[in-house]
N, C-alpha and C positions, 0 to 999 in steps of 0.2 A: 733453735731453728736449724733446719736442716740441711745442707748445700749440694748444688749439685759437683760432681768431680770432673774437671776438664783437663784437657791433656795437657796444661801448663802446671799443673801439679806436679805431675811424676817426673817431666823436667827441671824443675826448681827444685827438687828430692836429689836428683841424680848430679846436677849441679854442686849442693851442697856437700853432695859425700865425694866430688871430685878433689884429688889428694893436687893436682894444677890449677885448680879452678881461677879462672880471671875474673875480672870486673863485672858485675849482673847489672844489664840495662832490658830492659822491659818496655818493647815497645808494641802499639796496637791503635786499634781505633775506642773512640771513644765508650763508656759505661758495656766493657764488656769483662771486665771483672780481675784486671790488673791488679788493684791496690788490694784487695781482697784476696786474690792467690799469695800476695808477699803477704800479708797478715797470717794467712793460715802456716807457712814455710816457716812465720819468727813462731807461733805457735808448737812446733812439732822440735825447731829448735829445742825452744824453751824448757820443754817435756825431756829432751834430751840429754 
């Protein structure tokens, strides 16, 4: 199935490859697709 891309993506990308990066909390209002953007970031991980 196919996903849309939201701008918390290429933030969570740009996070990841920061060489200081602090603690990642994630916050928002409800079912807009939070736990789903970190799922895809362990995904790209993982590939990694």
């Amino acid at each position: 199935m196919s996903r849309l891309r939201r701008k918390i993506d290429q933030y969570l990308i740009d996070w990841k490859n920061d060489k200081g990066k602090m603690l990642l909390i994630v916050k928002g209002a409800r079912q807009i697709g939070k736990t789903d953007a970190i799922e895809i970031l362990h995904e790209i991980i993982i590939k990694i």
